[in-house]
Backbone as ProteinMPNN parsed JSONL, in Angstrom:
{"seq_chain_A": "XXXXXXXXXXXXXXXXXXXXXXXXXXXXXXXXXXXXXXXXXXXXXXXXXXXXXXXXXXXXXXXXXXXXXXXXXXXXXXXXX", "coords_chain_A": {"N_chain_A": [[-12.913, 15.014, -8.967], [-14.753, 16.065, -6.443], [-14.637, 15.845, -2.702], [-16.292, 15.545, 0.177], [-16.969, 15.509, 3.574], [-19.681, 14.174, 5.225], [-22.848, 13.697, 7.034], [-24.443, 11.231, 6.643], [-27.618, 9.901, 7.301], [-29.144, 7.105, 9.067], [-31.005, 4.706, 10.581], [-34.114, 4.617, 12.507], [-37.63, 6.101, 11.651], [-37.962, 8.89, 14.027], [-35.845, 8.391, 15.675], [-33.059, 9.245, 15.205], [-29.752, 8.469, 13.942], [-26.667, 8.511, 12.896], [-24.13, 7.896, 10.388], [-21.004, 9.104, 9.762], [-19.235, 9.891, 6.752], [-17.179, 9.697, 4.065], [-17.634, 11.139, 0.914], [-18.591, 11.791, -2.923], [-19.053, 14.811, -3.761], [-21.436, 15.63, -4.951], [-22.912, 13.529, -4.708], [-25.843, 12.177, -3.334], [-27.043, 12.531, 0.192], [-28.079, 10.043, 1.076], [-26.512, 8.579, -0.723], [-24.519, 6.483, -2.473], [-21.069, 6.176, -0.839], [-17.831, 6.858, -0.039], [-16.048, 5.883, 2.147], [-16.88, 5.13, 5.557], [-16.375, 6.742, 7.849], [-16.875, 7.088, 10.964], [-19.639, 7.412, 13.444], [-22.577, 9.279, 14.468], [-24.301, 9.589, 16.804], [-27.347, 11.795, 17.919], [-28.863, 11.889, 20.17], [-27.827, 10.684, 22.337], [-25.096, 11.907, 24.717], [-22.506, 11.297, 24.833], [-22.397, 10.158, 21.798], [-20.922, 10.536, 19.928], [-17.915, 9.098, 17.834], [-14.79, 9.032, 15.952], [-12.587, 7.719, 13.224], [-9.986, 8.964, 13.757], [-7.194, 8.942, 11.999], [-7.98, 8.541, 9.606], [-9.876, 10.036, 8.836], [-7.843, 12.605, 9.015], [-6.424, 12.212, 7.035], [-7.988, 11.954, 4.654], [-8.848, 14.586, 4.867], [-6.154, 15.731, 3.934], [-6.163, 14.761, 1.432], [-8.093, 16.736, 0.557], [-10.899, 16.951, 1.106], [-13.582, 18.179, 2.292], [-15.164, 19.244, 5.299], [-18.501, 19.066, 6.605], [-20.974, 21.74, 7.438], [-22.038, 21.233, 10.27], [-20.152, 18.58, 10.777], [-17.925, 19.613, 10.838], [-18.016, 21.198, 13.31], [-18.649, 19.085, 15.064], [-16.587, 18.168, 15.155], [-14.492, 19.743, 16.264], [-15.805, 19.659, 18.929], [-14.852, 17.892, 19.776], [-12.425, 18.033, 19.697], [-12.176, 19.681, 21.764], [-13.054, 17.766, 23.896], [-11.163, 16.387, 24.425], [-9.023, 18.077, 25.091]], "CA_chain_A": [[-13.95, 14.648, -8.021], [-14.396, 16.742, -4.893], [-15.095, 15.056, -1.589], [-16.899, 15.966, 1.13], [-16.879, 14.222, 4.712], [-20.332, 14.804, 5.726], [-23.449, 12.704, 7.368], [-25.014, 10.34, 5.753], [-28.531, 9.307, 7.872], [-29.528, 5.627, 9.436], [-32.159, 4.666, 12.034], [-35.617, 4.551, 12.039], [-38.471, 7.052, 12.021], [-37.821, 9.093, 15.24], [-34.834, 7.443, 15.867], [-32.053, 9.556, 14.267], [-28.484, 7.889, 14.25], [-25.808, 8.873, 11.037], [-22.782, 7.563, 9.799], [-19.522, 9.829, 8.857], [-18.588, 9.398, 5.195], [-16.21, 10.837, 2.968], [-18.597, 10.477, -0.281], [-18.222, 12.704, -3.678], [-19.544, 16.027, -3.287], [-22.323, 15.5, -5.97], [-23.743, 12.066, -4.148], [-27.371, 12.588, -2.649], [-27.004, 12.269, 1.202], [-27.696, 8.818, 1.322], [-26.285, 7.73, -1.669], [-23.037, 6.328, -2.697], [-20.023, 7.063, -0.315], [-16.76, 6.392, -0.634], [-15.574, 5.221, 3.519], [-17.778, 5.364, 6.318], [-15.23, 7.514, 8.994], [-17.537, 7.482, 12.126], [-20.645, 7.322, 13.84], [-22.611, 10.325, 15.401], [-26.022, 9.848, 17.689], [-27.422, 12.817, 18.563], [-29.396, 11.101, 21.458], [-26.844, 10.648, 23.522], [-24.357, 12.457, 25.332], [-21.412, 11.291, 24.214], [-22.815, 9.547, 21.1], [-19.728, 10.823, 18.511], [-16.99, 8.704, 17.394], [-14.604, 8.613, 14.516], [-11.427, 7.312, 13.359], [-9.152, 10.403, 13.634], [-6.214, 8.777, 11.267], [-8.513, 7.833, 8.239], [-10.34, 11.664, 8.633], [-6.766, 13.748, 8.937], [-6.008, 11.235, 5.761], [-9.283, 12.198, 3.83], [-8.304, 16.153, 4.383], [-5.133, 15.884, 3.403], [-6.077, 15.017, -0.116], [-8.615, 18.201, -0.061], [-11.994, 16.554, 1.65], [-14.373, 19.303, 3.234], [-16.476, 18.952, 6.177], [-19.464, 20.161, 6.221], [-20.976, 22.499, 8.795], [-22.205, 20.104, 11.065], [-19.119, 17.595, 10.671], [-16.628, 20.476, 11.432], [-18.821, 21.11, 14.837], [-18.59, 17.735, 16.059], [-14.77, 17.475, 15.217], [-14.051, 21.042, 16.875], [-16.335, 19.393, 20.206], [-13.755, 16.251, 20.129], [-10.564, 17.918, 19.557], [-12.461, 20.366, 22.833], [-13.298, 17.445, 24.736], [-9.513, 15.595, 24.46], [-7.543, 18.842, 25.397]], "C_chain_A": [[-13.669, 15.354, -6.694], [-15.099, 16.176, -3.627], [-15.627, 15.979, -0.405], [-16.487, 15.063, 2.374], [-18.074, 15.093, 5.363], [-21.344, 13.391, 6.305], [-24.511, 12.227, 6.699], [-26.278, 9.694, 7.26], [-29.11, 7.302, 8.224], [-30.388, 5.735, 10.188], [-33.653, 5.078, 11.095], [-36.324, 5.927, 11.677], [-38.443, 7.689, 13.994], [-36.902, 8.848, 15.972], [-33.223, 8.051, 15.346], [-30.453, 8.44, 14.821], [-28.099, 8.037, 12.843], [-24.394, 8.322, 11.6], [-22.083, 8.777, 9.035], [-18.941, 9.539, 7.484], [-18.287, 10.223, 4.878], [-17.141, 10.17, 1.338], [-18.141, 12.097, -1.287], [-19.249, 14.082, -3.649], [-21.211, 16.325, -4.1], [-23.706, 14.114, -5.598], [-24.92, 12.689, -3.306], [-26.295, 12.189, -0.993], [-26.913, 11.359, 1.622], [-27.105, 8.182, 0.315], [-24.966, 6.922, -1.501], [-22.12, 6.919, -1.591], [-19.071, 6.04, -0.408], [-15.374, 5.449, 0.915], [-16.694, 6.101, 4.655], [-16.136, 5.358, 7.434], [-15.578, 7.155, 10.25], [-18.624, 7.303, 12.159], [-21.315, 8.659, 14.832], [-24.492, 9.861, 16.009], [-26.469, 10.645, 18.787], [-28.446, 12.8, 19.72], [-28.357, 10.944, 22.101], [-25.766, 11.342, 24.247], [-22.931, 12.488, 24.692], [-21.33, 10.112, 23.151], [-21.993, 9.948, 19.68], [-18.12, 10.042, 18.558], [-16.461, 8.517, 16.298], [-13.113, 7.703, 14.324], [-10.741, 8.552, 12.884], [-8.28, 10.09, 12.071], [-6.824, 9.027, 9.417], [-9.665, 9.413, 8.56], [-9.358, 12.87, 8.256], [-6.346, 13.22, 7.222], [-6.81, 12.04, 4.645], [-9.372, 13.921, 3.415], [-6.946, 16.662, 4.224], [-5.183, 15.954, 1.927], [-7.39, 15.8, -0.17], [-10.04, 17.638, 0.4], [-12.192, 17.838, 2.308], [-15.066, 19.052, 3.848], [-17.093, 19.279, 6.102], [-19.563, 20.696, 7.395], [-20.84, 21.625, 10.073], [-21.355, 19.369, 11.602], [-17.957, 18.884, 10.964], [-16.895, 20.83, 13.154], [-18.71, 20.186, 15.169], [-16.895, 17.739, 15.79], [-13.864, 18.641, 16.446], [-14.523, 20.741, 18.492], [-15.427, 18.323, 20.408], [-12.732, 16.817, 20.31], [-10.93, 18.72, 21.398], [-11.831, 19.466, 24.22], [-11.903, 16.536, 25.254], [-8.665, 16.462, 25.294], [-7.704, 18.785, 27.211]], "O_chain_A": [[-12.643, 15.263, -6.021], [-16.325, 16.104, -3.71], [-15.226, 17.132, -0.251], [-15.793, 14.054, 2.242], [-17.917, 16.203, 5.871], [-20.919, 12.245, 6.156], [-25.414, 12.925, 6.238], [-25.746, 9.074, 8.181], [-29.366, 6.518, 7.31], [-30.688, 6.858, 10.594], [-34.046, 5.48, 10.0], [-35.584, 6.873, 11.408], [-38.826, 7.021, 14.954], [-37.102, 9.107, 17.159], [-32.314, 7.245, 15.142], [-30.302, 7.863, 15.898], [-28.802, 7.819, 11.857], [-23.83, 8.317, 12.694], [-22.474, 9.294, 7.989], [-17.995, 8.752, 7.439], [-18.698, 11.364, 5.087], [-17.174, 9.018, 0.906], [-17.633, 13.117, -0.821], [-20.433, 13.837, -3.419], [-21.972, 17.212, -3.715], [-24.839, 13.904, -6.031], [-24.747, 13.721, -2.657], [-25.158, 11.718, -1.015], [-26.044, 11.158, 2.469], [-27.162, 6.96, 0.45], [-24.451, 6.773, -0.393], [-22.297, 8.11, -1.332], [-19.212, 4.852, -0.7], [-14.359, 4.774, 0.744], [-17.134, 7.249, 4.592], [-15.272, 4.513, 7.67], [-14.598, 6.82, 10.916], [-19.117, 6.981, 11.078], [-20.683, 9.033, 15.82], [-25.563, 9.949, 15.409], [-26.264, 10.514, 19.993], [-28.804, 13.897, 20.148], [-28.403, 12.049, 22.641], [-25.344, 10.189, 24.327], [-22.369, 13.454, 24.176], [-20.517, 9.201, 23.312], [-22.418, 9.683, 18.556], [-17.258, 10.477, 19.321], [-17.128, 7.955, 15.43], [-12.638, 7.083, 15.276], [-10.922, 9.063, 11.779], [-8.551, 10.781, 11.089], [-6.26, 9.497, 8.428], [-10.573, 9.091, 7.794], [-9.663, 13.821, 7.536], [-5.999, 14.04, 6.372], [-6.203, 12.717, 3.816], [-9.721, 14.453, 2.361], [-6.643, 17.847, 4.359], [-4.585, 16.773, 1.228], [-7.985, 15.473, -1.197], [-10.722, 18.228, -0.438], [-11.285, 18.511, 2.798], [-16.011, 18.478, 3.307], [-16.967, 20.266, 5.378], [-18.778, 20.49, 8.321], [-19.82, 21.386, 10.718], [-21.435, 19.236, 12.824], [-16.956, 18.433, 11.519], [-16.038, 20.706, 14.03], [-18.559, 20.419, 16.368], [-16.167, 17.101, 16.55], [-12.928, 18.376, 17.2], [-13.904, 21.337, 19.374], [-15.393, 17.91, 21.567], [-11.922, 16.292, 21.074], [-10.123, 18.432, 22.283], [-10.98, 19.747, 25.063], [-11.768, 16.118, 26.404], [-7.798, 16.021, 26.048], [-6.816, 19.252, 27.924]]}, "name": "protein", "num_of_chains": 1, "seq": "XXXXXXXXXXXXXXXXXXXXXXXXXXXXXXXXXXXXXXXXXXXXXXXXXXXXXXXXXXXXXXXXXXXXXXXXXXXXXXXXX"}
């Protein structure tokens, strides 16, 4: 089974807001996932949070981000240094 850690959609019509999941690489977008990592809302400014420990965890045993989800992690590790 190959994992992904990508975003999974919530919120209304017009409204975007997604959840971070590590889900199997084969799962529809919203389907099935396997830990919800984070939260990203692209309304807001500083509308991205995850749990670092339980993400470095998730690509240790071979999880891939996707585009998107490597861009928001690459703007966090930015906005820390």
């Amino acid at each position: 089974m190959a994992v992904k850690i990508r975003l999974s959609r919530c919120g209304g019509k017009q409204k975007p807001f997604y959840r971070i999941v590590a889900t199997d690489k084969e799962s529809s977008r919203d389907g099935k996932f396997l830990e919800v990592l984070g939260t990203y809302d692209p309304r807001i400014e500083k509308g991205f949070n995850f749990k670092k420990d339980r993400v470095d965890y998730w690509i240790s045993k071979g999880a891939k981000p996707s585009g998107r989800v490597s861009v928001l992690f690459k703007e966090a590790n930015a906005a820390n240094a």
